[in-house]
C-alpha positions in Angstrom: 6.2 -21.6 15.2 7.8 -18.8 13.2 7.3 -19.1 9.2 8.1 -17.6 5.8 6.2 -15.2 4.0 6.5 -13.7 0.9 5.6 -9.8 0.3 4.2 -8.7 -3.0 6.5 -6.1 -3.0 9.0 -8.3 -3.8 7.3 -9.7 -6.9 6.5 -6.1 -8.3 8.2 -6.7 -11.7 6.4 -10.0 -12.2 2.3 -9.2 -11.0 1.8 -6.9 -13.7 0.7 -3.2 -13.4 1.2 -1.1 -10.1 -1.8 1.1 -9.1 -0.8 4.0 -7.3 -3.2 5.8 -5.1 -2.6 9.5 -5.0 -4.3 12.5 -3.6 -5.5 15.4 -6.2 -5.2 18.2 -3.3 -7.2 20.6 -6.5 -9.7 18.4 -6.7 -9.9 17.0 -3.1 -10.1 13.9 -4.4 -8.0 10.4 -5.1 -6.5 9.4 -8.6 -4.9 6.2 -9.4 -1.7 6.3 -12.0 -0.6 3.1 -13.1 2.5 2.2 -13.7 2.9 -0.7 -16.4 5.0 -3.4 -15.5 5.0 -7.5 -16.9 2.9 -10.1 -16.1 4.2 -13.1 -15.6 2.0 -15.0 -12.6 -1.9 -12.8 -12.3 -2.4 -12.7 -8.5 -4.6 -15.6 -8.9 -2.0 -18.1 -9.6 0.0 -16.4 -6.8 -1.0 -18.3 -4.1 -0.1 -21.6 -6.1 3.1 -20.1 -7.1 3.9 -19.2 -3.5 3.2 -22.9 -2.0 4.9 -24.5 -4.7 8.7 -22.8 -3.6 7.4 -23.3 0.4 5.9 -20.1 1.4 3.1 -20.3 4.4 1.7 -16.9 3.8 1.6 -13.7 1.6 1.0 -10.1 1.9 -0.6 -8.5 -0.9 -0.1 -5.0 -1.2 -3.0 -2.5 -2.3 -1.6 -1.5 -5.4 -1.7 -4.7 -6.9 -5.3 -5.7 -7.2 -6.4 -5.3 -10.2 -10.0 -5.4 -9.2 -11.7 -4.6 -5.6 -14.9 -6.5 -7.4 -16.8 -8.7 -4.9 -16.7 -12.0 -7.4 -12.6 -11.0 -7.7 -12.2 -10.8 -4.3 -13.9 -14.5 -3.7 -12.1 -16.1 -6.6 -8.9 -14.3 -4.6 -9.8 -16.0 -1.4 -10.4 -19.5 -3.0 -7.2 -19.4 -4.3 -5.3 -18.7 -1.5 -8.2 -21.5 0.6 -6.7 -24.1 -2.5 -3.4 -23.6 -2.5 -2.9 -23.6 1.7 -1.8 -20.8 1.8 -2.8 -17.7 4.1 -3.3 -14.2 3.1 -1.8 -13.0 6.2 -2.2 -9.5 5.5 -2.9 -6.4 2.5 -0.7 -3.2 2.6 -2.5 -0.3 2.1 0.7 1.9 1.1 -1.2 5.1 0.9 -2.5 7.3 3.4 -1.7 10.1 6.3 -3.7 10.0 9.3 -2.0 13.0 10.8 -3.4 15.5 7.8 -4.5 18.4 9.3 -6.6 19.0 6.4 -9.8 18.5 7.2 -11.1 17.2 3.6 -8.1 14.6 3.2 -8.1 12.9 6.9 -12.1 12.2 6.4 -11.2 11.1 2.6 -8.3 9.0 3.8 -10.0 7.4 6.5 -13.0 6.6 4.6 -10.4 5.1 2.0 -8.8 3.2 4.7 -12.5 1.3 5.7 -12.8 0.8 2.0 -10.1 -1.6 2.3 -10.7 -3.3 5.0 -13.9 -4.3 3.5 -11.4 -5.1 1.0 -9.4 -7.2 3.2 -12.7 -9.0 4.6 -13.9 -10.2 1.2 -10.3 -11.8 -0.1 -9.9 -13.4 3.7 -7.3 -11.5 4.6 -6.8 -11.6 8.7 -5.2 -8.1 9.2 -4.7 -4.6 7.4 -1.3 -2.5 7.1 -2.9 1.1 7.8 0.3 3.8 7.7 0.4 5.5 10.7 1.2 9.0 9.5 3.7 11.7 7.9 4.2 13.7 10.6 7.6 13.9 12.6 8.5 11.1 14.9 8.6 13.5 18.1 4.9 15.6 17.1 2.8 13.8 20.1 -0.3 15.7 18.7 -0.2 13.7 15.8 1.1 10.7 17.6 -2.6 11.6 19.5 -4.2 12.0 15.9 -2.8 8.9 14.4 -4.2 6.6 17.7 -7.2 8.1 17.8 -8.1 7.3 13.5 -6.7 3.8 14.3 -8.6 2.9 17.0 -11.4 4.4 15.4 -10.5 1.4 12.1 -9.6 -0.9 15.0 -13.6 -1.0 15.8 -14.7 -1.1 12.0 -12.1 -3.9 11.3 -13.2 -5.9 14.5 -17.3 -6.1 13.0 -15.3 -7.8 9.5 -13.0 -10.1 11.3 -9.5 -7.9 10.3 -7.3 -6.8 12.7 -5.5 -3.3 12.1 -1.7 -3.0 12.3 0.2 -0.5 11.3 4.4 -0.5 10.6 7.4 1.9 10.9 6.9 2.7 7.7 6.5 7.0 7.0 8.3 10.0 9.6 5.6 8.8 12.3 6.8 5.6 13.4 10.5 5.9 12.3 12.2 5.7 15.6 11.1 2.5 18.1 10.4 5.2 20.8 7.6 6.5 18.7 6.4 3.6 17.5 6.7 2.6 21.0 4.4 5.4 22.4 1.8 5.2 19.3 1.5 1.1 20.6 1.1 3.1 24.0 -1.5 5.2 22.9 -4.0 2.8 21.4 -3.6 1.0 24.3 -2.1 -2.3 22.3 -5.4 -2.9 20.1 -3.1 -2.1 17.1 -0.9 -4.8 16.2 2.6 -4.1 14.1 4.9 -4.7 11.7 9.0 -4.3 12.0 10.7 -3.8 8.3 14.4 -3.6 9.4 14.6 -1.4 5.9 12.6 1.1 7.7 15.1 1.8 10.8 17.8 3.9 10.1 21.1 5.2 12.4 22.5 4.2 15.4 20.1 2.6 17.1 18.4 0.4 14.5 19.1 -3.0 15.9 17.9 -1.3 19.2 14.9 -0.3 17.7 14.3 -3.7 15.7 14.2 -5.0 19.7 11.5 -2.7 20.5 8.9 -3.3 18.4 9.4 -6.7 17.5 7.4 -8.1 20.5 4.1 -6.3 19.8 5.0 -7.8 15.5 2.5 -10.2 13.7 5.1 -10.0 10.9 8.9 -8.9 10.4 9.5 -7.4 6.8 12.7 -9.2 6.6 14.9 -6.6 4.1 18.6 -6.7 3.6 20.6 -3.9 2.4 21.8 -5.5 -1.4 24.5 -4.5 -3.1 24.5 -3.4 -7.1 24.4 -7.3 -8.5 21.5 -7.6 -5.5 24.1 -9.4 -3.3 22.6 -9.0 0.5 25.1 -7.8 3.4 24.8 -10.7 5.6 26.7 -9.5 8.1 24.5 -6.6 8.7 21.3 -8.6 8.0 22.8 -10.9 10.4 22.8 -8.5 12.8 18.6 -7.7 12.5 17.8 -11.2 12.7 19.5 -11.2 15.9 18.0 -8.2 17.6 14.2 -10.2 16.3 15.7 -13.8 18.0 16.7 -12.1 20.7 12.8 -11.4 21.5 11.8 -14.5 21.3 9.3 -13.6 18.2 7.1 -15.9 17.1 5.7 -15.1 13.9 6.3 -14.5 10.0 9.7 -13.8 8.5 8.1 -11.9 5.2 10.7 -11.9 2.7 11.6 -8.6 0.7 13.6 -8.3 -2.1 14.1 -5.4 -4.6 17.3 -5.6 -6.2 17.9 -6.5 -10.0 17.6 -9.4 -11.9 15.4 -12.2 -11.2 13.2 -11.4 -8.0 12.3 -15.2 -7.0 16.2 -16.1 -7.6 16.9 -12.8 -5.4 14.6 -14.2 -2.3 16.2 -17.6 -2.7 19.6 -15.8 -1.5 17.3 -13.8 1.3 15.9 -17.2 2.2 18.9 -18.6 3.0 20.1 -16.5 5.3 16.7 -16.3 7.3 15.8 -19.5 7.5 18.3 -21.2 10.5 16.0 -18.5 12.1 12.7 -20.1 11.8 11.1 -21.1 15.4 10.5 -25.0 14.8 8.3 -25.5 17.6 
């Protein structure tokens, strides 16, 4: 059965401050800026928040934790354990595992195992890792990027997280390379397709190619300025994922204006005559 999930991206105006991870190249070392924003639910209540309007799951991305804390991270998992609801997986949006600098691929890689014990503590069953900034067609860094995931892969398997990684960043723009990176870590890395992340031509194609190997689809319309969706073009990447057969979790995204619940309520609509009953 196919489900609906909710990404914390999509609540970014309501879970209080972002905390952005960003490399000091001076200093060889990270920073965090924070970027104030309200608080309206703590990502405590999250979880009940998310079962009350009939979400299954959640992703949480990195940047909203406001503590890594072991006794956080427990009171996270509990939460998500009361309110039936699973932490599917947490986005780490920062990283490049094709640097060629020698100081910031071991700092980013040591960042990345960070999280996953992250991830372990809060109960979280997989990891986003980004694949890499390097060009789509660079096949040394396609070789690069496999090789650091694999290597998280192994630490993730002794916690109970599985790695994925998404078309998210120049690596795994194009299907073809996110094709060959899937190739290349010889499909021990599972995926995510955000149909915001495809561009051109052959986006819908693309959306067909790597929605097989998908724990999750990052369900993201193109809105208009009232934060209206095109549903005919929406329409048209829920098709290319049904026509798969996928079996997983529809994670809504929205990022338009006004009120972000009321803005998933008119994504919702449109995905959900494409839930897999059973």
């Amino acid at each position: 059965m196919s489900y609906l999930s909710v990404s914390t991206w999509s609540l970014h105006r309501l879970l209080g401050p972002l905390r952005w991870t960003v490399w000091n190249a001076n200093a060889g070392t990270f920073e965090t800026r924070i970027q104030e924003q309200p608080e309206i639910h703590t990502l405590l209540e999250l979880p009940g928040e998310a079962a009350k309007r009939g979400y299954a799951a959640v992703e949480i991305c990195h940047f909203h934790f406001p503590s890594t804390e072991e006794a956080y991270l427990s009171q996270l998992g509990e939460a998500f354990a009361d309110a039936g609801v699973s932490l599917d997986t947490l986005l780490l949006d920062y990283g490049d595992l094709t640097s060629q600098e020698e100081r910031r691929a071991a700092a980013d890689l040591a960042l990345a195992k960070r999280w996953i014990d992250v991830a372990s503590a809060c109960g979280a069953k997989q990891i986003r890792i980004v694949a890499g900034e390097a060009l789509p067609t660079d096949e040394e860094a396609l070789r690069r990027s496999a090789a650091a995931l694999l290597e998280l892969a192994a630490y993730g398997e002794t916690c109970r997280v599985r790695v994925v990684t998404e078309n998210f960043k120049p690596l795994t723009s194009t299907g073809s390379s996110a094709s060959r990176l899937l190739e290349l870590t010889e499909q021990r890395i599972g995926f995510i397709t955000d149909f915001g992340n495809y561009k051109g031509e052959t986006k819908y194609e693309d959306i067909a190619l790597t929605t097989p190997h998908s724990v999750s689809v990052h369900a993201k319309a193109i809105f208009n300025e009232r934060g209206v969706p095109d549903e005919a073009e929406f329409r048209q990447c829920l098709d290319a994922v049904l026509q798969t057969g996928f079996d997983g979790a529809y994670v809504l995204i929205y990022d338009g204006p006004g009120d972000m619940w009321e803005g998933l309520e008119r994504v919702r609509r449109i995905v959900e005559p494409y839930l897999r009953r059973g």
